[in-house]
N, C-alpha and C positions, 0 to 999 in steps of 0.2 A: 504494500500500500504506500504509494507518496507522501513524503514530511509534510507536505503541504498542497493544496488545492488557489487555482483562483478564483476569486469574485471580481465580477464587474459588473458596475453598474452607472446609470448615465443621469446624470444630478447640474442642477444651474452651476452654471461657474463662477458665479459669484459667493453663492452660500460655500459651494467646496474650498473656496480660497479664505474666505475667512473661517470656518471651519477649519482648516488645516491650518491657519494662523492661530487661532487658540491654540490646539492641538502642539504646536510647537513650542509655545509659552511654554505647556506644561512636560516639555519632553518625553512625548507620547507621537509616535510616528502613527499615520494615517492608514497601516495595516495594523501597528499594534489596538487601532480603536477596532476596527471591526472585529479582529481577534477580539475583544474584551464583550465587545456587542455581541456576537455571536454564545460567547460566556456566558452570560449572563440571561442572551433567550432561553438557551439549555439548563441552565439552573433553576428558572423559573418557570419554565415548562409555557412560557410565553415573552410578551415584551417587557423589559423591566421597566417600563412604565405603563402610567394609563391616556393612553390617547384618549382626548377630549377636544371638545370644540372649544376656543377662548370664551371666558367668564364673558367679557362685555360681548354683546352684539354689535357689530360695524354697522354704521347709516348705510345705506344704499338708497341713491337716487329711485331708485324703480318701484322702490315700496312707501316713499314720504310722498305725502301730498303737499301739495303747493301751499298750503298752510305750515306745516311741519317744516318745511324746506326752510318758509322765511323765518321761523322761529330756531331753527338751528344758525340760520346767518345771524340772526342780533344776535345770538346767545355768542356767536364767537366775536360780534365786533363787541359787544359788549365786556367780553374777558380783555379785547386786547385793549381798548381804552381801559380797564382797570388795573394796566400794567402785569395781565397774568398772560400774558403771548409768548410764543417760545419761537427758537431763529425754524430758521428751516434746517440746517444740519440737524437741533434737535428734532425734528419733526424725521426726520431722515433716520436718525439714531431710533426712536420709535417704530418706525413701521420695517426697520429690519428687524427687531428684536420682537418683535409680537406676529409679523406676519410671514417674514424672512424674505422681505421684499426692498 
């Protein structure tokens, strides 16, 4: 039997590079993860975690009505006049980290 087998698989290139950017902080190569991932499906006889959908629900256009829509605009011009606005980087920093986008 072979020391070893490979996986592949085909994933954005942006999540795999930060992804492998962590991964290097912590001096864990990008096969020792899935080695460890693969550990740990077999030990738990599933994923070691629980996939779930995100606590908040995201707005979508397609489901607010024209009412909702404009009470969602004050509500935001309303935060940024109250000096509670964030740049766009953090907004950037956000929607990688919740939606990995």
């Amino acid at each position: 039997m072979p020391s070893s087998a490979a996986v592949y698989a085909r994933i954005n290139p942006e999540l795999k590079e930060r992804a492998e950017s962590i991964l290097a902080q912590l001096g864990i190569s990008p096969s020792s993860a899935i080695q460890m991932l693969y550990s740990q499906i077999v030990l738990n006889r599933g994923l070691p975690f629980t996939p779930r959908l995100p606590e908040r629900q995201m707005l979508s256009l397609d489901t607010l009505t024209r009412e909702e829509l404009e009470q969602e605009v004050m509500r935001g011009i309303d935060s940024v006049n109250a000096g509670r606005g964030i740049s766009a980087d953090e907004v950037d920093r956000i929607l990688a980290e919740e939606l990995g986008i």
